[in-house]
N, C-alpha and C positions, 0 to 999 in steps of 0.2 A: 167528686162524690163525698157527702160529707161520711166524717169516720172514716175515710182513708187513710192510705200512708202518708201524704203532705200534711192534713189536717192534726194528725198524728205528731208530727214534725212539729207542728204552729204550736200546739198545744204543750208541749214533754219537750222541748229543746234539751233543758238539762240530763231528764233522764235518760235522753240520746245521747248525748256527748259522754254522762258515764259509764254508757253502754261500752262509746269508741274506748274511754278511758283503759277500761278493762281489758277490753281486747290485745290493747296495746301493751298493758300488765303482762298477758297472758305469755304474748309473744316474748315479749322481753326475757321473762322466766323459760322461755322454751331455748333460747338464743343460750341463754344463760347457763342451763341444765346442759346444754351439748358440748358448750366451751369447760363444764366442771368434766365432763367424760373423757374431752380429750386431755385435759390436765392431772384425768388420775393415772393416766401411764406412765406420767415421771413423778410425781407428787400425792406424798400420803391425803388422807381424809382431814384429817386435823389442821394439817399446812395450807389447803384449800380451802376450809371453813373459815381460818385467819387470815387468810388475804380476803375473802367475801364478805369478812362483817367490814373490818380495819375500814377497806377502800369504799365499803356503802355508807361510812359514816361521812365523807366530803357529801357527795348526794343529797345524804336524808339531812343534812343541815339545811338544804332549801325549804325541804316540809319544815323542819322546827323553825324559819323562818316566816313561812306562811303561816304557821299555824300560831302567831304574834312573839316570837324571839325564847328566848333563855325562860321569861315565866312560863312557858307554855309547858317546861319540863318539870315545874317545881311540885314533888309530892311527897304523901306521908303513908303512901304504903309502898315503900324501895324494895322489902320485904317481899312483898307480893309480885312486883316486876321481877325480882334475881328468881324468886320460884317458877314465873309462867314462863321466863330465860331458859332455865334449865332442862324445864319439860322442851323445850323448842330447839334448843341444843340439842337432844336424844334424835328430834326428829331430825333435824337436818343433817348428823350424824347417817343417819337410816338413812334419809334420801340421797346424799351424797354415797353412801359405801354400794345405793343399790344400780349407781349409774354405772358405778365398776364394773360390777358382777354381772350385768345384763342389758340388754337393749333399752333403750330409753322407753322406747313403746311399752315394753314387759313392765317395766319398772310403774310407769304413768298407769297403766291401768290397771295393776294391782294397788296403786295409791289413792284409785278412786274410791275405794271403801271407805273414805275418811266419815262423808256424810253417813254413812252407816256409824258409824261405831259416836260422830255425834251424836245422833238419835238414840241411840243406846246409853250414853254415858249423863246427855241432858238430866233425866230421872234420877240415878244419886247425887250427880254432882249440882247439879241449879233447881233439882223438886221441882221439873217440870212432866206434865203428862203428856204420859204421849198414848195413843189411842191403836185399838188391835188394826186399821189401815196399815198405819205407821210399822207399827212391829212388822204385821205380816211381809212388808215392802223392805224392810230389814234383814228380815229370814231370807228371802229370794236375792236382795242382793249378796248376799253370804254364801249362796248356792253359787251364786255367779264368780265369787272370788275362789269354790271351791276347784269353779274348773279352770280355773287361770291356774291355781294351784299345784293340779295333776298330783292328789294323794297315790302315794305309793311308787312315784317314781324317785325316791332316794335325792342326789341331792341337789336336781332341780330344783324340788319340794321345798326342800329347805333356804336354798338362795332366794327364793320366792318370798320366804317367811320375813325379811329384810325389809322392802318396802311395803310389808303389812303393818310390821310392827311401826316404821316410822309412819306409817297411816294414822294408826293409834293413839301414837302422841303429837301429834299433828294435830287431830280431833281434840283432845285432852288440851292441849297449846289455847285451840281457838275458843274451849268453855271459859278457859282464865281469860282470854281476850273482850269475852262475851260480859265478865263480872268487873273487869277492868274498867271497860269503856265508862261503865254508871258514871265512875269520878272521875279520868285519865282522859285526858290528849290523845287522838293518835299518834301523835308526833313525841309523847313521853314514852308510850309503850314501846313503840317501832327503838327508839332511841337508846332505852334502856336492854332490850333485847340484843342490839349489837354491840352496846360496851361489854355486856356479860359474855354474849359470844367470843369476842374479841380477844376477851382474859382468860377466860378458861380456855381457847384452843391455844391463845399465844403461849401458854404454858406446857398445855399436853403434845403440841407441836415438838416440842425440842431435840427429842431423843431420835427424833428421825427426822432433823430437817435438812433438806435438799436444797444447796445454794441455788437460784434458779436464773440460767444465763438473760442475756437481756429479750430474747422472746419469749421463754418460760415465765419472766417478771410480767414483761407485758401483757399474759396470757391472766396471769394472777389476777394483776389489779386490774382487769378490765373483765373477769368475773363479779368484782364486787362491782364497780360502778355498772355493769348493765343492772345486778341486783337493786341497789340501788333506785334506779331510776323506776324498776320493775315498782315496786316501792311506793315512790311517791305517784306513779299512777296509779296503780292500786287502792291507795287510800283519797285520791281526787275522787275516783269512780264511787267511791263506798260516801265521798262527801254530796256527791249530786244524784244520787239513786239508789232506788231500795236494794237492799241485799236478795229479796227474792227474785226483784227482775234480772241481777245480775248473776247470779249464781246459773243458771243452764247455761250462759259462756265459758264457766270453766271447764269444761269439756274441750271446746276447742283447742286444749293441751294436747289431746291426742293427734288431731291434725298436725301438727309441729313436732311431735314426737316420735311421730311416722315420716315423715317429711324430712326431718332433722338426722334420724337414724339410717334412711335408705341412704341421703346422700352425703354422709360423712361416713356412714360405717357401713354400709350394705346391709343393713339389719331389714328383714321382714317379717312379721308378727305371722306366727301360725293360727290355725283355727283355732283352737283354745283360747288363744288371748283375744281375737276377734269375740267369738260367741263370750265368753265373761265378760267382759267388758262392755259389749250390751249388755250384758242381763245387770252390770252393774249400774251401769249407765242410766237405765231405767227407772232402776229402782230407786236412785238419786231424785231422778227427775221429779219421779210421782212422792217422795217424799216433800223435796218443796211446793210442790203443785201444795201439799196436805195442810204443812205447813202457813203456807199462805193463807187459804181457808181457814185455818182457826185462827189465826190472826186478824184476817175481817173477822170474824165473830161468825162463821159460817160454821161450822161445827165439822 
């Protein structure tokens, strides 16, 4: 039948395989998130962020290969990289301390606000419009983070606030991604984001570092390299398909997160994090849906 799913196939092969790409992103970072959870019960946050950048940089030497060798890193805003580092640091910070504190599930769907607080933050930081849909689908995803939240319950409430705020700068992370790309590589941003990582935790690492026996090492460096890899999938998918059609995949962290948590920690998401997390979920959705429409020029 024509316009089917083969035809489908015949026509978008690439944007298929970035579709696979992602997915495979997705997972990796899920794989990846459960190996940091179980490494923060012997090992602080800063010690884990240094072994996640240090050992992703073997990895993402394969993208600054592909992506035509050592010129591909050469820029003149370094400046600008050690800033959108820093903000990205704060978050992965936040997302690592929030693996601690809580179930991966809890953690992943209170993280999904990220698109929200894009949408919000687009407007001052890149003077872009954005339309009363948009907002109003902002407003209700924030209803939806309020009841993940559980105002009033002390200090759930508050461990909650952990993966909000690395939502934040995460969102914040990807506006300078977004200003970067104009001139940059991927493979300069990605690159320059883990040397910065690298130094500022191998430093704030010290005062509490934990020599880690040879499974605890193992454990380390095979946090970064899934990272890593996560990585240069990642940026494949983003090389061979639009960003609109790939973003409702990232959802599929929750699957993995639920998945990941039941059978390494017996974690199971109560109602709250279920019902928020749709309503967040949604509001994700229907903002790219929005998105995508003004971008055709559909209004």
């Amino acid at each position: 039948m024509a316009g089917g799913p083969a035809s489908l196939a015949a026509a978008r092969p690439a944007a298929l395989a970035g579709v696979g790409w992602f997915v495979l992103a997705i997972f990796c970072f899920g794989v990846m998130d459960a190996m940091i959870k179980v490494a923060s019960a012997d090992y602080g946050t800063w010690q884990i962020m240094f072994f996640r950048a240090a050992a992703s940089i073997l990895p993402v030497a394969v993208l600054v290969h592909w992506s035509g060798g050592v010129s591909s890193l050469r820029t003149k805003r370094l400046g600008s990289h050690v800033l959108r580092a820093l903000v990205g640091l704060a978050a992965v910070y936040g997302f690592f301390t929030s693996f601690r504190l809580m179930p991966l599930a809890d953690a992943y769907a209170i993280g999904f606000a990220a698109p929200l607080f894009m949408t919000a933050l687009s407007v001052p930081v890149l003077g872009e419009k954005v339309g009363w849909r948009r907002w109003a689908a902002v407003l209700v995803g924030f209803a939806g983070v309020m009841v993940m939240l559980r105002p009033g319950q002390g200090v759930l409430s508050l461990t909650a606030l952990v993966p909000l705020a690395a939502a934040f700068f995460y969102s914040l992370t990807m506006l300078y991604v977004r200003v970067l790309a104009r001139t940059e590589t991927n493979a300069a941003i990605v690159f320059y984001f883990l040397v910065t990582l690298a130094a500022v935790s191998g430093v704030v690492m010290l005062p509490d570092w934990n020599t880690p026996d040879l499974a605890g090492f193992a454990l380390l460096v095979a946090i970064g390299l899934v990272g890593g890899v996560a990585q240069i999938a990642f940026t494949q998918a983003f090389r061979l398909t639009a960003p609109s059609l790939l973003a409702p995949f990232e959802y599929t962290a929750m699957l993995w997160a639920v998945g990941f948590g039941y059978l390494l920690f017996g974690d199971i998401p109560d109602q709250a994090i279920w019902l928020g997390s749709a309503i967040v979920i949604a509001s994700g959705l229907y903002i790219i849906h929005r998105e995508s429409r003004v971008a055709r020029g559909e209004g």
